[in-house]
Backbone as a printed PyTorch tensor [residue, N CA C, xyz], in Angstrom:
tensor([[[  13.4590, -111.0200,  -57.6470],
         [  12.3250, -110.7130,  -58.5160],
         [  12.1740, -111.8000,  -59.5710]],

        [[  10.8990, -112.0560,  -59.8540],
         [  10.7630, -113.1040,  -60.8650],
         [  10.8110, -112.3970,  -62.1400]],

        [[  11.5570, -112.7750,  -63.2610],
         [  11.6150, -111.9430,  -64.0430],
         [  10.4540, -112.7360,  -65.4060]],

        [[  10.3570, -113.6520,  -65.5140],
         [   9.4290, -114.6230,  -66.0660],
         [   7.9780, -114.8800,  -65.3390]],

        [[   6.7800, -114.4650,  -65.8010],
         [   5.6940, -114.7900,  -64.7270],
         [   5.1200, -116.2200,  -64.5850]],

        [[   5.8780, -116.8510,  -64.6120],
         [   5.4710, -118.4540,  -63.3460],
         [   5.8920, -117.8410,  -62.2310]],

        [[   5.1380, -118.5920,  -61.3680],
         [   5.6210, -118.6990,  -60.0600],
         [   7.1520, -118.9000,  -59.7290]],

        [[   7.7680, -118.1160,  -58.8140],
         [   9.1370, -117.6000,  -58.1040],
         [   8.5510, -119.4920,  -56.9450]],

        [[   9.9070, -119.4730,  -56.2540],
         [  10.1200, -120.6120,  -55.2860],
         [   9.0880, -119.8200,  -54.2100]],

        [[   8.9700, -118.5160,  -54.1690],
         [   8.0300, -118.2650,  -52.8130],
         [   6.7200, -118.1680,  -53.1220]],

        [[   6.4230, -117.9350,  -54.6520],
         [   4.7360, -117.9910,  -54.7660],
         [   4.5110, -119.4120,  -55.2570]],

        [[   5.4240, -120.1370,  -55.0600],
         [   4.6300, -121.5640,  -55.2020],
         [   4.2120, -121.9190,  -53.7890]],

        [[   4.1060, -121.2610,  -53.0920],
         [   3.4890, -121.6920,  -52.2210],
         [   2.0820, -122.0830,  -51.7700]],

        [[   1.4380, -120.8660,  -52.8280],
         [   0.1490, -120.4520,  -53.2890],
         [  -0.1850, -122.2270,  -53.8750]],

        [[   0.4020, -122.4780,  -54.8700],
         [   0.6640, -124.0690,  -55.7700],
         [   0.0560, -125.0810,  -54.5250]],

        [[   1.0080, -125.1510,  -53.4450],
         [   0.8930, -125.8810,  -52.4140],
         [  -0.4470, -125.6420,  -51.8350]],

        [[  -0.7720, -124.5380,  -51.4350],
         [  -2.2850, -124.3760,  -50.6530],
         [  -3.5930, -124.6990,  -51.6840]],

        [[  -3.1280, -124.9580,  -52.6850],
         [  -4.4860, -124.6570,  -53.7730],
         [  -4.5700, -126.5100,  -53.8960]],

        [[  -2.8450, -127.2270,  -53.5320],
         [  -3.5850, -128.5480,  -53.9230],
         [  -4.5840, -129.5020,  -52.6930]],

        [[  -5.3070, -129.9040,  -53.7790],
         [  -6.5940, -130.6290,  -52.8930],
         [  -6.3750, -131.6120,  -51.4630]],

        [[  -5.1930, -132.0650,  -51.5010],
         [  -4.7820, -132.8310,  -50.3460],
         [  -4.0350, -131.7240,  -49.3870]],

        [[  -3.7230, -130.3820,  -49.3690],
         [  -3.3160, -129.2240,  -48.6630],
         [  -3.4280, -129.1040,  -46.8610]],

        [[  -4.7380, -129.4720,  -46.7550],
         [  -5.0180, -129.9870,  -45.1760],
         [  -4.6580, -130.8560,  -44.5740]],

        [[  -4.4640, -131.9460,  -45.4600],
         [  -3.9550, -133.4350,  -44.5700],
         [  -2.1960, -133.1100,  -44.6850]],

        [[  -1.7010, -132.1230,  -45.3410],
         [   0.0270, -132.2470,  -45.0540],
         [   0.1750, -131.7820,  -43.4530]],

        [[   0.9360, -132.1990,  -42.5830],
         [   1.3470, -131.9290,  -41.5280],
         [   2.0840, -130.5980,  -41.9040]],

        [[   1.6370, -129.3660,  -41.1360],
         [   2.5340, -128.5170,  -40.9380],
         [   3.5640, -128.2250,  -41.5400]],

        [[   4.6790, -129.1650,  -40.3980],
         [   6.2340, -129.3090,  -40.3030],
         [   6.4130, -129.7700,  -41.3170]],

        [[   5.8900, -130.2220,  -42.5910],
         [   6.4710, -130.9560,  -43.4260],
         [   6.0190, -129.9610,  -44.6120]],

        [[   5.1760, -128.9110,  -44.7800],
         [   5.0380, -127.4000,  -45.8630],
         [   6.4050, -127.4160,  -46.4410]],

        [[   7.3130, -126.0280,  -45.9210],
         [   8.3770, -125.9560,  -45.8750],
         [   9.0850, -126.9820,  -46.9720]],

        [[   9.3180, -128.3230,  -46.5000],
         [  10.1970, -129.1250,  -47.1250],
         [   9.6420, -129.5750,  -48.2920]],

        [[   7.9560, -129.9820,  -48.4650],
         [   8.0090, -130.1820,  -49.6220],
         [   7.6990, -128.9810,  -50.6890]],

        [[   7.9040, -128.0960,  -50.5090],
         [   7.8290, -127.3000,  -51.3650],
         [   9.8130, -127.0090,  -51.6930]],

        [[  10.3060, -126.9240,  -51.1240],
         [  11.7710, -126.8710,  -51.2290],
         [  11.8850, -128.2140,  -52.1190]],

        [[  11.7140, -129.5190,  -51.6970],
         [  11.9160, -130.8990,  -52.3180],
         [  11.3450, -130.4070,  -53.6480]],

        [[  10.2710, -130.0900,  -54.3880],
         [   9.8420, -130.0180,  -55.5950],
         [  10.5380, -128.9490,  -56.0520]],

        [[  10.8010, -127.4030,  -55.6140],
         [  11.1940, -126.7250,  -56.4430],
         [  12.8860, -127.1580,  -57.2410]],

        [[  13.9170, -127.4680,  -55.6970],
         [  15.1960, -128.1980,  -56.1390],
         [  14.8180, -129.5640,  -57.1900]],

        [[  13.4110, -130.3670,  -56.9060],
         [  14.2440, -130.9090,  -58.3940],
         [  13.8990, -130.7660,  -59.3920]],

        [[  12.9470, -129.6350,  -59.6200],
         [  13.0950, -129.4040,  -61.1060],
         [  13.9090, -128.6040,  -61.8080]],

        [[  14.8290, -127.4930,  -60.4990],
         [  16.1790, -127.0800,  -61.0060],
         [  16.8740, -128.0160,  -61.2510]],

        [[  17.0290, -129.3150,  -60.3150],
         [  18.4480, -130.6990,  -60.7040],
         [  17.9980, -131.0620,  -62.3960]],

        [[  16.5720, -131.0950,  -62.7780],
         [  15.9600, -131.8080,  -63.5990],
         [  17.1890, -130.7780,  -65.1110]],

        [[  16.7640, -128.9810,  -64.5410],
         [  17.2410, -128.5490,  -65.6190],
         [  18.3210, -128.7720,  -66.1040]],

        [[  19.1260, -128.9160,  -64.9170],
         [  20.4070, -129.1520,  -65.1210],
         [  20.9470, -130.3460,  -66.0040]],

        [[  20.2170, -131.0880,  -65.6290],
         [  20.7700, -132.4500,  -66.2390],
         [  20.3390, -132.5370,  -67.5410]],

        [[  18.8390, -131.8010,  -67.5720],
         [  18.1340, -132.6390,  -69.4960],
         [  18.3030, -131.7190,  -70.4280]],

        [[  18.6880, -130.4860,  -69.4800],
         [  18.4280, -128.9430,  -70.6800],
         [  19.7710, -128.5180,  -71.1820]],

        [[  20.3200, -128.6630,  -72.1980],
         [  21.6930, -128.8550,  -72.4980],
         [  21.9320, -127.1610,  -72.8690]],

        [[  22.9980, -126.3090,  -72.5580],
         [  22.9310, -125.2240,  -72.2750],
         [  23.4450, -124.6290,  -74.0380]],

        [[  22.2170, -123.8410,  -73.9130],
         [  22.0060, -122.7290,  -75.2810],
         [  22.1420, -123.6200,  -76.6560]],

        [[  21.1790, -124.9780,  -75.9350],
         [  20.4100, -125.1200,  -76.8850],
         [  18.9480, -125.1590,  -77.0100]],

        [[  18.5150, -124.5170,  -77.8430],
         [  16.9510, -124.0160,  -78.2920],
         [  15.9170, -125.5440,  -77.2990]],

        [[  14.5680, -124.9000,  -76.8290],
         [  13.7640, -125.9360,  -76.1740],
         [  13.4180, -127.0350,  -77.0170]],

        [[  13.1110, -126.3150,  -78.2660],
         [  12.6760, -126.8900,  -79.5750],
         [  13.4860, -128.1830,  -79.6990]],

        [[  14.0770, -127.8130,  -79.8630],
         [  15.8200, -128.8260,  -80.6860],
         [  15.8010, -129.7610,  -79.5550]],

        [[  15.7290, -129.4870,  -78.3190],
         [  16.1280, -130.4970,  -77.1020],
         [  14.5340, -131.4580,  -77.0120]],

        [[  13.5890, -130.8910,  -77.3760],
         [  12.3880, -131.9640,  -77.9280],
         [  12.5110, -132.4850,  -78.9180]],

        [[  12.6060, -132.4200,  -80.1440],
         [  12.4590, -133.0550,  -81.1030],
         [  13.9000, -133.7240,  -81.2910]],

        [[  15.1830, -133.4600,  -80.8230],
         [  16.0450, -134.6470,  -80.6690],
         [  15.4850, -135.7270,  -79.4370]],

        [[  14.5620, -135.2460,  -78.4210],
         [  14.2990, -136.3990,  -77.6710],
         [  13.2090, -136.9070,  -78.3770]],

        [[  12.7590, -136.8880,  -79.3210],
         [  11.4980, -137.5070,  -79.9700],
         [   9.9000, -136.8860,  -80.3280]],

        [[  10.1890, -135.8400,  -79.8500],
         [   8.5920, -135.2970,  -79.2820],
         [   8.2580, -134.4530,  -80.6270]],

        [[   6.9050, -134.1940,  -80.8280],
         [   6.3300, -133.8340,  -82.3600],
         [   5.8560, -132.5110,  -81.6930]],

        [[   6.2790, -130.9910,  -81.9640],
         [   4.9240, -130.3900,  -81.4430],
         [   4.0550, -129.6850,  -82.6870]],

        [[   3.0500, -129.5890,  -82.0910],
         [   2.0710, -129.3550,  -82.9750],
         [   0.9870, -128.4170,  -82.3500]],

        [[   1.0200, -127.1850,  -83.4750],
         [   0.4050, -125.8680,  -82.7240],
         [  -1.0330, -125.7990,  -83.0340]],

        [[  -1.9310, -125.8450,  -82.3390],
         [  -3.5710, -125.5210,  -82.4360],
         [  -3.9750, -124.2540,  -82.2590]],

        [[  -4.2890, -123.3360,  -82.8970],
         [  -4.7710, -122.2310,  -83.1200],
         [  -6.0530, -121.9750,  -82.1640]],

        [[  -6.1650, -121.9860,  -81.1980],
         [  -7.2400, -121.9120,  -80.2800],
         [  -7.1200, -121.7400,  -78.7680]],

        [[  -7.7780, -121.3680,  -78.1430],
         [  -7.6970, -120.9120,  -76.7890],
         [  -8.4290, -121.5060,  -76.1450]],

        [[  -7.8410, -122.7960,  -75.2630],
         [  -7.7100, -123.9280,  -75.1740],
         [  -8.5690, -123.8510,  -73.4650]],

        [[  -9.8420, -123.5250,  -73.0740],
         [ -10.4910, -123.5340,  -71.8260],
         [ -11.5120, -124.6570,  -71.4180]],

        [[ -11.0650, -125.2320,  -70.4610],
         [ -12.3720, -126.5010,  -69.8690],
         [ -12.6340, -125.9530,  -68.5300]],

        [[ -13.8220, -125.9390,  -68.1290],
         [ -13.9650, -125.4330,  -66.6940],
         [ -13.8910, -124.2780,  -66.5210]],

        [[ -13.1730, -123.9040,  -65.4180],
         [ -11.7810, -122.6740,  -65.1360],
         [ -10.6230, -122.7540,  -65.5190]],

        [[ -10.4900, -123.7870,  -66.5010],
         [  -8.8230, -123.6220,  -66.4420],
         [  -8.4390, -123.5760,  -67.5690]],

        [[  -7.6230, -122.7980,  -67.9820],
         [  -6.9130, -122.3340,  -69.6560],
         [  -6.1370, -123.3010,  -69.6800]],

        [[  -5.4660, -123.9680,  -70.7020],
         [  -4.4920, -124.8860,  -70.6700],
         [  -3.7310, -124.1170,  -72.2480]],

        [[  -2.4700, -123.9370,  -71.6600],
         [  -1.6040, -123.5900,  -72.9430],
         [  -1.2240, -124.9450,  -73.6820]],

        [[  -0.5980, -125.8200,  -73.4230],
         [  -0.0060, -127.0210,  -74.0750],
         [  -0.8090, -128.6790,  -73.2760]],

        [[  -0.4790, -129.3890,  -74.2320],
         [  -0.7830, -131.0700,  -73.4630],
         [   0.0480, -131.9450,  -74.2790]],

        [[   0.3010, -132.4900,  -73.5280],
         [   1.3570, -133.6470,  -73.4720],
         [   0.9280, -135.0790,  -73.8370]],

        [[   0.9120, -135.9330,  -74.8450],
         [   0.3090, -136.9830,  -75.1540],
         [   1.1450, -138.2000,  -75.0860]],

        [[   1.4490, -138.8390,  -74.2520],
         [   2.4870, -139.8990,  -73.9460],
         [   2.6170, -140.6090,  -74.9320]],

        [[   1.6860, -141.4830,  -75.5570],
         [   1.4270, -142.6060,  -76.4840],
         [   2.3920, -141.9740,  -77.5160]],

        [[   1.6770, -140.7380,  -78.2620],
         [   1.7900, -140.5760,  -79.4630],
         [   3.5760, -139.3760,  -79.3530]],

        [[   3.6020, -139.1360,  -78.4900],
         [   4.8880, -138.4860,  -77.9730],
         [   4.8580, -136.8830,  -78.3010]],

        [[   3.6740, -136.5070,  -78.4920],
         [   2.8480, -135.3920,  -79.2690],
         [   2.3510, -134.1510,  -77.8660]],

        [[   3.4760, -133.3250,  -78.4730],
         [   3.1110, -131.7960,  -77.4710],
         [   2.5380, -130.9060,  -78.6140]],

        [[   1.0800, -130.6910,  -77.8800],
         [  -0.0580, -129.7780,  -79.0400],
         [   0.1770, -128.5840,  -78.0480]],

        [[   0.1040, -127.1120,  -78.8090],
         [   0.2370, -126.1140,  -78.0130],
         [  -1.0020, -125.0840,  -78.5740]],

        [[  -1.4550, -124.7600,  -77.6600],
         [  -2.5380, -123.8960,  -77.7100],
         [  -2.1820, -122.0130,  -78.1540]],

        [[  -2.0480, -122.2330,  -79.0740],
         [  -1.2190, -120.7590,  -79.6030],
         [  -2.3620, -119.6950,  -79.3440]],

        [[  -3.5800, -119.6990,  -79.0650],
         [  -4.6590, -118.3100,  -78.7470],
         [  -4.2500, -118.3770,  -77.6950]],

        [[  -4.1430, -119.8390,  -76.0950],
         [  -4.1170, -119.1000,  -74.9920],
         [  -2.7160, -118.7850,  -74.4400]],

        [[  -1.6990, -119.3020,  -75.7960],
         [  -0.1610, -118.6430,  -75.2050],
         [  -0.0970, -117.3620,  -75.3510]],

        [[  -0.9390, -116.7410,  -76.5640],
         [  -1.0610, -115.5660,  -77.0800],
         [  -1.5660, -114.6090,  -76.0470]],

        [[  -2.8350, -115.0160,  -75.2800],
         [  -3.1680, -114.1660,  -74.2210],
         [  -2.4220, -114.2650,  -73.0820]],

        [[  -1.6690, -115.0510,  -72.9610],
         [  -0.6460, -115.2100,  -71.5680],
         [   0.1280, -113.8540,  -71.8700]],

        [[   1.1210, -114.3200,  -73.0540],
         [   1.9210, -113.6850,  -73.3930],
         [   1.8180, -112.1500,  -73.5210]],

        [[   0.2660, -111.6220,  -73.9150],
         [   0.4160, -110.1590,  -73.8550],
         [  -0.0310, -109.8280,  -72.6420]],

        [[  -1.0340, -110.4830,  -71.9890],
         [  -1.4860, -110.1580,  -70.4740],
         [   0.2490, -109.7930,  -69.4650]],

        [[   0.9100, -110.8000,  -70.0310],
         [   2.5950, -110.5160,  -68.9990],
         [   3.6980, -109.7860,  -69.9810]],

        [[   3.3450, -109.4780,  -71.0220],
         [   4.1440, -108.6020,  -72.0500],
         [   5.1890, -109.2030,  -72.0930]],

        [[   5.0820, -110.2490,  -72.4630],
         [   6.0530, -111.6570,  -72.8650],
         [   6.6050, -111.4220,  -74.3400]],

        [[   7.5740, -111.6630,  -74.9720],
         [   7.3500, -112.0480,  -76.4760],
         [   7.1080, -113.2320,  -76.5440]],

        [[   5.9890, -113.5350,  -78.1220],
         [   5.2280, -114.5660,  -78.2200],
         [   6.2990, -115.9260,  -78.3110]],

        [[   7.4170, -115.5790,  -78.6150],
         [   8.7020, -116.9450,  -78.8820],
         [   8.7250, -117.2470,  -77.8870]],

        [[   8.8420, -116.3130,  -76.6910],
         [   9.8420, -116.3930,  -75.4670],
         [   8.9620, -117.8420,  -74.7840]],

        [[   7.2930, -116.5390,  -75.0350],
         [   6.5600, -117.4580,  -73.7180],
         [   6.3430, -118.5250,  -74.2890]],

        [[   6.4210, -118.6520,  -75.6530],
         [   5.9640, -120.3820,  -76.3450],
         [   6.9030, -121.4800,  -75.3320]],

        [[   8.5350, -120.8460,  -75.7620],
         [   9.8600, -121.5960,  -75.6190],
         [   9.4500, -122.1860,  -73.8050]],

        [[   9.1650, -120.7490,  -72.9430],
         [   8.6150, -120.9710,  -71.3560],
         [   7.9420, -122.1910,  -71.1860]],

        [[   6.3990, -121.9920,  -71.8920],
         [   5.4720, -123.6360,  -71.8490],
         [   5.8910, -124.4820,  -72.5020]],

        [[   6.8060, -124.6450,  -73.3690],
         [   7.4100, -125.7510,  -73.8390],
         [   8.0780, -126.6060,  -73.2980]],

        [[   9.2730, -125.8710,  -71.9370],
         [  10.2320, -126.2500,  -71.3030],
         [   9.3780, -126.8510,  -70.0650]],

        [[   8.3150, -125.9680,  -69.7800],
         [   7.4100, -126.5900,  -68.5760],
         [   6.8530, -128.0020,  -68.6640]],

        [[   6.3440, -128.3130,  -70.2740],
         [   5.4370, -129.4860,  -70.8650],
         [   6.7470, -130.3500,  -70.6590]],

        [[   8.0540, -130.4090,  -71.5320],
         [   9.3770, -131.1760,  -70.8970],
         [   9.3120, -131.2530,  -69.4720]],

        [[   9.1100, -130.4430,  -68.8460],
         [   9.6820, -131.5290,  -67.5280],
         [   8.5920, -132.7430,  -66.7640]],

        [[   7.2450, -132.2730,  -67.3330],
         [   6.2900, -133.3160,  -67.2280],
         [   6.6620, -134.6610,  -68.5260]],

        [[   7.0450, -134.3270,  -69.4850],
         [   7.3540, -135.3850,  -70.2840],
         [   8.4440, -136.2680,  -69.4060]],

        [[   9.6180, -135.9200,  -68.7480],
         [  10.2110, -136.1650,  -67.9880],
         [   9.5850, -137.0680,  -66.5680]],

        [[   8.9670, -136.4480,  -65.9800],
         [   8.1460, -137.4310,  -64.9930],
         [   8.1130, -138.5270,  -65.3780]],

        [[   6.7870, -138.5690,  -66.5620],
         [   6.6540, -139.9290,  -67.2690],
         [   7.8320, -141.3180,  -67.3260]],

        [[   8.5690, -140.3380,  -68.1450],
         [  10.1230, -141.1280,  -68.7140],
         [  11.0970, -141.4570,  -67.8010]],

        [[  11.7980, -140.5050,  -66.8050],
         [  12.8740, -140.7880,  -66.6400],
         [  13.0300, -140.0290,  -64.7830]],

        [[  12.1990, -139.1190,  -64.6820],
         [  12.3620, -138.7290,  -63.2780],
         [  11.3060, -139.6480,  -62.4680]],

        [[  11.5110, -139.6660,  -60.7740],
         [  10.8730, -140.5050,  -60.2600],
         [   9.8720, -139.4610,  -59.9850]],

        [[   8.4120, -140.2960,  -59.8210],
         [   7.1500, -139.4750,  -60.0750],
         [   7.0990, -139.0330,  -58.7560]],

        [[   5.8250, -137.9880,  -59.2890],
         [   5.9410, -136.7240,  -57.8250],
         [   5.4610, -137.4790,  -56.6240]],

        [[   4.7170, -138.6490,  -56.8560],
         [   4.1490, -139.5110,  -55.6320],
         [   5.4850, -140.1240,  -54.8190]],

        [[   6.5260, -140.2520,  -55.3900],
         [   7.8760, -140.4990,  -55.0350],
         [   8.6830, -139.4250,  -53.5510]],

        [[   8.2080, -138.3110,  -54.3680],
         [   8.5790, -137.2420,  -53.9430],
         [   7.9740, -137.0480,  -51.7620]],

        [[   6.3350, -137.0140,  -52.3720],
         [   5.5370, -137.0920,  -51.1300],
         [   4.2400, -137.6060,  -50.8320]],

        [[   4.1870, -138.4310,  -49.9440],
         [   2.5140, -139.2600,  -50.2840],
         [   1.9080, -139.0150,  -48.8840]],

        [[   0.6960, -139.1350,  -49.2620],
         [   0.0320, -139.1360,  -47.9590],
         [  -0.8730, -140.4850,  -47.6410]],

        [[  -1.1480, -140.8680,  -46.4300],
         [  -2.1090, -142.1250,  -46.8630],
         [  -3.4790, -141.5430,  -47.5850]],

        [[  -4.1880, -142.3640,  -47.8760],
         [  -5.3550, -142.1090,  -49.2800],
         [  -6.5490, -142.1140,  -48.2310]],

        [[  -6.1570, -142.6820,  -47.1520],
         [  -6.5490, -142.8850,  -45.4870],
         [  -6.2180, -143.0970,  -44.4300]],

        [[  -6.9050, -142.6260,  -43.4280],
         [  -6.6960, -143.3670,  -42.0680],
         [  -7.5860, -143.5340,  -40.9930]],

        [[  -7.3630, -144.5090,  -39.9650],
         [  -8.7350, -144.8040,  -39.1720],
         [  -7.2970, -144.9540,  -37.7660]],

        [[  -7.5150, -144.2440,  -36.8770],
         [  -6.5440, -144.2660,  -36.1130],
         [  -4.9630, -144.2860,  -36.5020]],

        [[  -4.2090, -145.4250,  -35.9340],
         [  -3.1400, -145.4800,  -36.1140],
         [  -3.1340, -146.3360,  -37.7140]],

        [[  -4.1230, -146.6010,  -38.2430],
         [  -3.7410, -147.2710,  -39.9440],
         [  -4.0910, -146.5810,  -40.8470]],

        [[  -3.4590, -147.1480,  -41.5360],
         [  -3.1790, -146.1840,  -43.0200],
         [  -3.1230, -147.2820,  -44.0100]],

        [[  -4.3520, -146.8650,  -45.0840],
         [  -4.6780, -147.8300,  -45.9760],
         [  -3.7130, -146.8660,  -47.4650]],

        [[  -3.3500, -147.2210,  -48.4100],
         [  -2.9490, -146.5850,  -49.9560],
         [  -2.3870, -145.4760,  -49.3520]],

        [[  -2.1120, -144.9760,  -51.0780],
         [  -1.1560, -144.0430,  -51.0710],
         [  -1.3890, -143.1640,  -51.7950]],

        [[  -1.3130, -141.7860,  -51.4030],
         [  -1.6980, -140.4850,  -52.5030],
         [  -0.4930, -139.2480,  -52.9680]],

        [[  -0.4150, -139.2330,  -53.9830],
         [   0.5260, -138.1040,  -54.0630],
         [   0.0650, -137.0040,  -54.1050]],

        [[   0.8790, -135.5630,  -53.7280],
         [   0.5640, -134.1050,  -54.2340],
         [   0.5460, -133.8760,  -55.4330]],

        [[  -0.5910, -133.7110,  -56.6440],
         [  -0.0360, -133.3630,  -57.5720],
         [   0.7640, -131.9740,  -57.9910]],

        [[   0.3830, -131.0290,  -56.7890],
         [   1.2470, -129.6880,  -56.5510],
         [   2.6580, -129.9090,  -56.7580]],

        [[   3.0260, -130.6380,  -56.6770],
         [   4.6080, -131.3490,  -56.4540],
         [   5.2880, -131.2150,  -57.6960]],

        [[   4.2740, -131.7830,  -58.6510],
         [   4.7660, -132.0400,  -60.1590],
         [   4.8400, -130.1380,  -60.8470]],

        [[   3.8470, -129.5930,  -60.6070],
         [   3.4760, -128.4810,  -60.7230],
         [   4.9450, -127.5880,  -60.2490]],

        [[   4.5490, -127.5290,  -59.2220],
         [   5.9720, -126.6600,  -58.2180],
         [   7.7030, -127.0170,  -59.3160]],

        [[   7.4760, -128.7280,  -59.3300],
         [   8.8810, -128.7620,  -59.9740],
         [   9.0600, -127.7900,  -61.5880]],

        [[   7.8240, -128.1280,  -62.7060],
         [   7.6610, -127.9770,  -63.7050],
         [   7.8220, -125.8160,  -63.8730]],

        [[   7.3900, -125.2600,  -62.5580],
         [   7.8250, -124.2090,  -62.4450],
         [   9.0700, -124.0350,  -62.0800]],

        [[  10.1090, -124.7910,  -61.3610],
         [  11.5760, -123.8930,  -60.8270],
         [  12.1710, -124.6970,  -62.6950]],

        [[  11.7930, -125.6610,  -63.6080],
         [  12.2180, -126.1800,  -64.7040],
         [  12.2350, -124.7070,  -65.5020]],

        [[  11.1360, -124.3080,  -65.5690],
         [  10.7030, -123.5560,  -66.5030],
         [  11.7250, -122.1970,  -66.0760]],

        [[  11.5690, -121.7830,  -64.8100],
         [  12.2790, -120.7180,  -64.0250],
         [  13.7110, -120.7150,  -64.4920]],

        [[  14.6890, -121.9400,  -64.3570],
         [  16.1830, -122.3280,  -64.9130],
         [  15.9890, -121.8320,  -66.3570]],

        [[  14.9610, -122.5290,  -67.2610],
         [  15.6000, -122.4600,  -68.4610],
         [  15.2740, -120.6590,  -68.8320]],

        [[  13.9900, -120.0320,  -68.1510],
         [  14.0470, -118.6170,  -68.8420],
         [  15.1630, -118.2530,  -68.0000]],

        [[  16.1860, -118.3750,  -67.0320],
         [  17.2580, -117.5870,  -67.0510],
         [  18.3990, -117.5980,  -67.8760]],

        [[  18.3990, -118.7230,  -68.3550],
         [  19.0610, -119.3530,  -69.8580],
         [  18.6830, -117.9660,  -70.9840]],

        [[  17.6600, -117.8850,  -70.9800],
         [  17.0140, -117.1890,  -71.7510],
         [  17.7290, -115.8440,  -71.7140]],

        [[  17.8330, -115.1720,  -70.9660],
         [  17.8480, -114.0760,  -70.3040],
         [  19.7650, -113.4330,  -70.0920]],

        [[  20.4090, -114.7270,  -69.8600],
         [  21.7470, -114.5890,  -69.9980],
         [  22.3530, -114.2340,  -71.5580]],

        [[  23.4470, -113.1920,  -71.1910],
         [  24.0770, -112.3460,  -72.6440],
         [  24.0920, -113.4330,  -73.5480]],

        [[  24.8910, -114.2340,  -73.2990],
         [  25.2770, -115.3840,  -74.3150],
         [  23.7390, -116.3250,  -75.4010]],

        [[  22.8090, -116.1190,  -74.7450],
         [  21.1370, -116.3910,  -75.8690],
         [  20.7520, -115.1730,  -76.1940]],

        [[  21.2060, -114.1070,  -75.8630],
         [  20.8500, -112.9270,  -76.4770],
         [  20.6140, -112.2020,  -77.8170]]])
């Protein structure tokens, strides 16, 4: 059971079918990359998320500023709780649409902040220090028979990992010892 509402390793699968390059993956190769992304953003936790210490503390000793915007943060269809600003090293968090996450899944408001916080880290991570999700799995960008011009990544990939990240650290959460 998922006890945190991101996506579990089996509803990212959903992740996988929704991304735009979804048709051109071969089959036989589903399966693995969804396994390949979820394992490394558990390896990821392991290694960057130093155990029972606060998300907070493990950002702002790596450098990162966050900074909360009072607003409920929608373009399109899509709500965005937090964004990630490389340059300025600046995670802005959208505190109206963590707020509606959080009571829509009867979250406490810390918990689910600490949740999208740890998620926005492992994309800060991409950037910095993990090899990018195009690493992970590419497809050609084309093909005309047997050639294949460029290269495209899943961005589902990054997604999928940034959920089993987030998944590790709320069990952190959840164990007696952060209690």
């Amino acid at each position: 059971m998922n006890q945190f509402p991101f996506p579990g390793r089996e509803a990212c699968l959903e992740e996988l079918r929704r991304d735009r390059l979804y048709d051109r993956i071969p089959a036989g190769d589903r399966d693995r990359i969804l396994h390949d992304a979820w394992t490394r953003g558990e390896a990821a936790a392991a290694r960057y998320l130093p155990q029972g210490v606060p998300i907070r503390e493990v950002l702002e000793r790596a450098g990162f500023r966050i900074v909360r915007e009072d607003r409920d943060q929608v373009l399109g269809n899509t709500r965005y709780f937090a964004e990630f600003r490389e340059k300025s090293g600046r995670i802005t968090l959208y505190t109206g649409s963590i707020r509606l996450w959080c009571n829509h899944n009867q979250v406490p408001y810390g918990t689910g902040e600490a949740l999208i916080l740890a998620h926005e880290y492992f994309h800060c991570l991409e950037r910095q220090v993990l090899p990018s999700p195009r690493e992970v799995y590419t497809l050609p960008l084309f093909q005309i028979g047997p050639w294949r011009f460029g290269q495209c990544g899943l961005t589902c990939v990054s997604e999928i990992g940034a959920h089993a990240f987030s998944a590790a650290y709320g069990q952190r959460l959840q164990s007696p010892e952060n209690l």
